[in-house]
C-alpha positions as CSV (number, residue, x, y, z in Angstrom):
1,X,108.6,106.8,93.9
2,X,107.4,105.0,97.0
3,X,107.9,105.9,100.7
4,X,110.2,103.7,102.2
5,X,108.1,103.6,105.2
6,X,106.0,101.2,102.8
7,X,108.1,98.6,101.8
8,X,108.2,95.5,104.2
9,X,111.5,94.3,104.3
10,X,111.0,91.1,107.1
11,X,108.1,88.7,108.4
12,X,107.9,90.5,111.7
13,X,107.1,93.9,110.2
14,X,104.5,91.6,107.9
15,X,103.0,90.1,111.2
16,X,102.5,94.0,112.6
17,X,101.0,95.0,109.1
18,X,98.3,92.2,109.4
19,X,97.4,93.1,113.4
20,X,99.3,90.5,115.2
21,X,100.1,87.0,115.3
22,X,96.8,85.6,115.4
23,X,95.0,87.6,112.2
24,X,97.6,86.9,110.5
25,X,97.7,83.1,111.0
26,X,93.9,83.6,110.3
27,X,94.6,85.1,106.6
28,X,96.5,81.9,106.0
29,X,93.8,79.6,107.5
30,X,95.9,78.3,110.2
31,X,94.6,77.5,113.2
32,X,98.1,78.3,115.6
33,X,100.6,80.8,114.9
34,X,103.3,78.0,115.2
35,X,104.0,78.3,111.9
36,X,105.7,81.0,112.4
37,X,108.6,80.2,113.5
38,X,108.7,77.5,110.6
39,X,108.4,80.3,108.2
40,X,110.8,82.3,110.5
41,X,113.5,79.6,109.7
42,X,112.7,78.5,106.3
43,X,111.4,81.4,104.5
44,X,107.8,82.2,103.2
45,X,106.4,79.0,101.5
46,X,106.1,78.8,98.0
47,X,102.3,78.4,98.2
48,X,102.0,81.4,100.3
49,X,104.3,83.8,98.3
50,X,101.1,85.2,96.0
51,X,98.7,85.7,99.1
52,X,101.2,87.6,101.3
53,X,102.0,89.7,98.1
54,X,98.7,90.5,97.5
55,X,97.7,90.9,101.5
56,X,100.5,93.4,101.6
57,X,99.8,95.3,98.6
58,X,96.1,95.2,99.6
59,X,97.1,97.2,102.8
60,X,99.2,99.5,101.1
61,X,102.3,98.2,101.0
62,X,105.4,96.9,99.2
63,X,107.0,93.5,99.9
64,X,110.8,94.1,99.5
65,X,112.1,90.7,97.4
66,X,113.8,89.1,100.2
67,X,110.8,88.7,102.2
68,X,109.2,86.4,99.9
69,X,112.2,85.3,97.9
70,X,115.3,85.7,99.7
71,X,116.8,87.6,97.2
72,X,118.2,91.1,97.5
73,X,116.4,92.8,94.1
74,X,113.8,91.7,92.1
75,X,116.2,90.9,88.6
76,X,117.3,88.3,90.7
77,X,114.0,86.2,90.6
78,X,113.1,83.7,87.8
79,X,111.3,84.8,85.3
80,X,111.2,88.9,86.6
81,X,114.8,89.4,85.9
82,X,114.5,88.1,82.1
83,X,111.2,90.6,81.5
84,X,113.1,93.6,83.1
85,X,115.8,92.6,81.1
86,X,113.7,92.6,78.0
87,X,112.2,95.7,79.0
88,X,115.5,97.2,78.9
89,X,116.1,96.7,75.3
């Protein structure tokens, strides 16, 4: 089971995880860290979902579902629920 310490549960904890403002605007290739407060207000972009997963994971830890989805479980999430589901059987 993982620590609960791991699992990253909003963008500012993300932001921390990734050094600060401006490495983590760098990971994305942007040149500001304006768009943080876009992704503050809209949620994480669909194009940007995978490569925050995978930073995270990369740095040891676990992106919590609403992070990147808004959604309070993974089951909840297209095409995850139905395989979990299948799993089940």
């Amino acid at each position: 089971m993982a620590k609960t310490n791991r699992i990253v549960k909003d963008l500012d904890h993300a932001i921390k995880i990734y050094g600060g403002p401006r490495k983590f605007a760098q990971s994305f290739e942007y040149t500001s860290t304006e768009f943080i407060v876009r992704w503050h207000q809209f949620g994480v972009p669909a194009g940007a979902r995978l490569g925050l997963f995978m930073g995270l994971v990369e740095r040891g830890y676990i992106p919590h579902p609403r992070l990147l989805y808004g959604v309070t479980s993974w089951r909840t999430v297209l095409g995850v629920g139905w395989v979990l589901k299948r799993r089940a059987k």
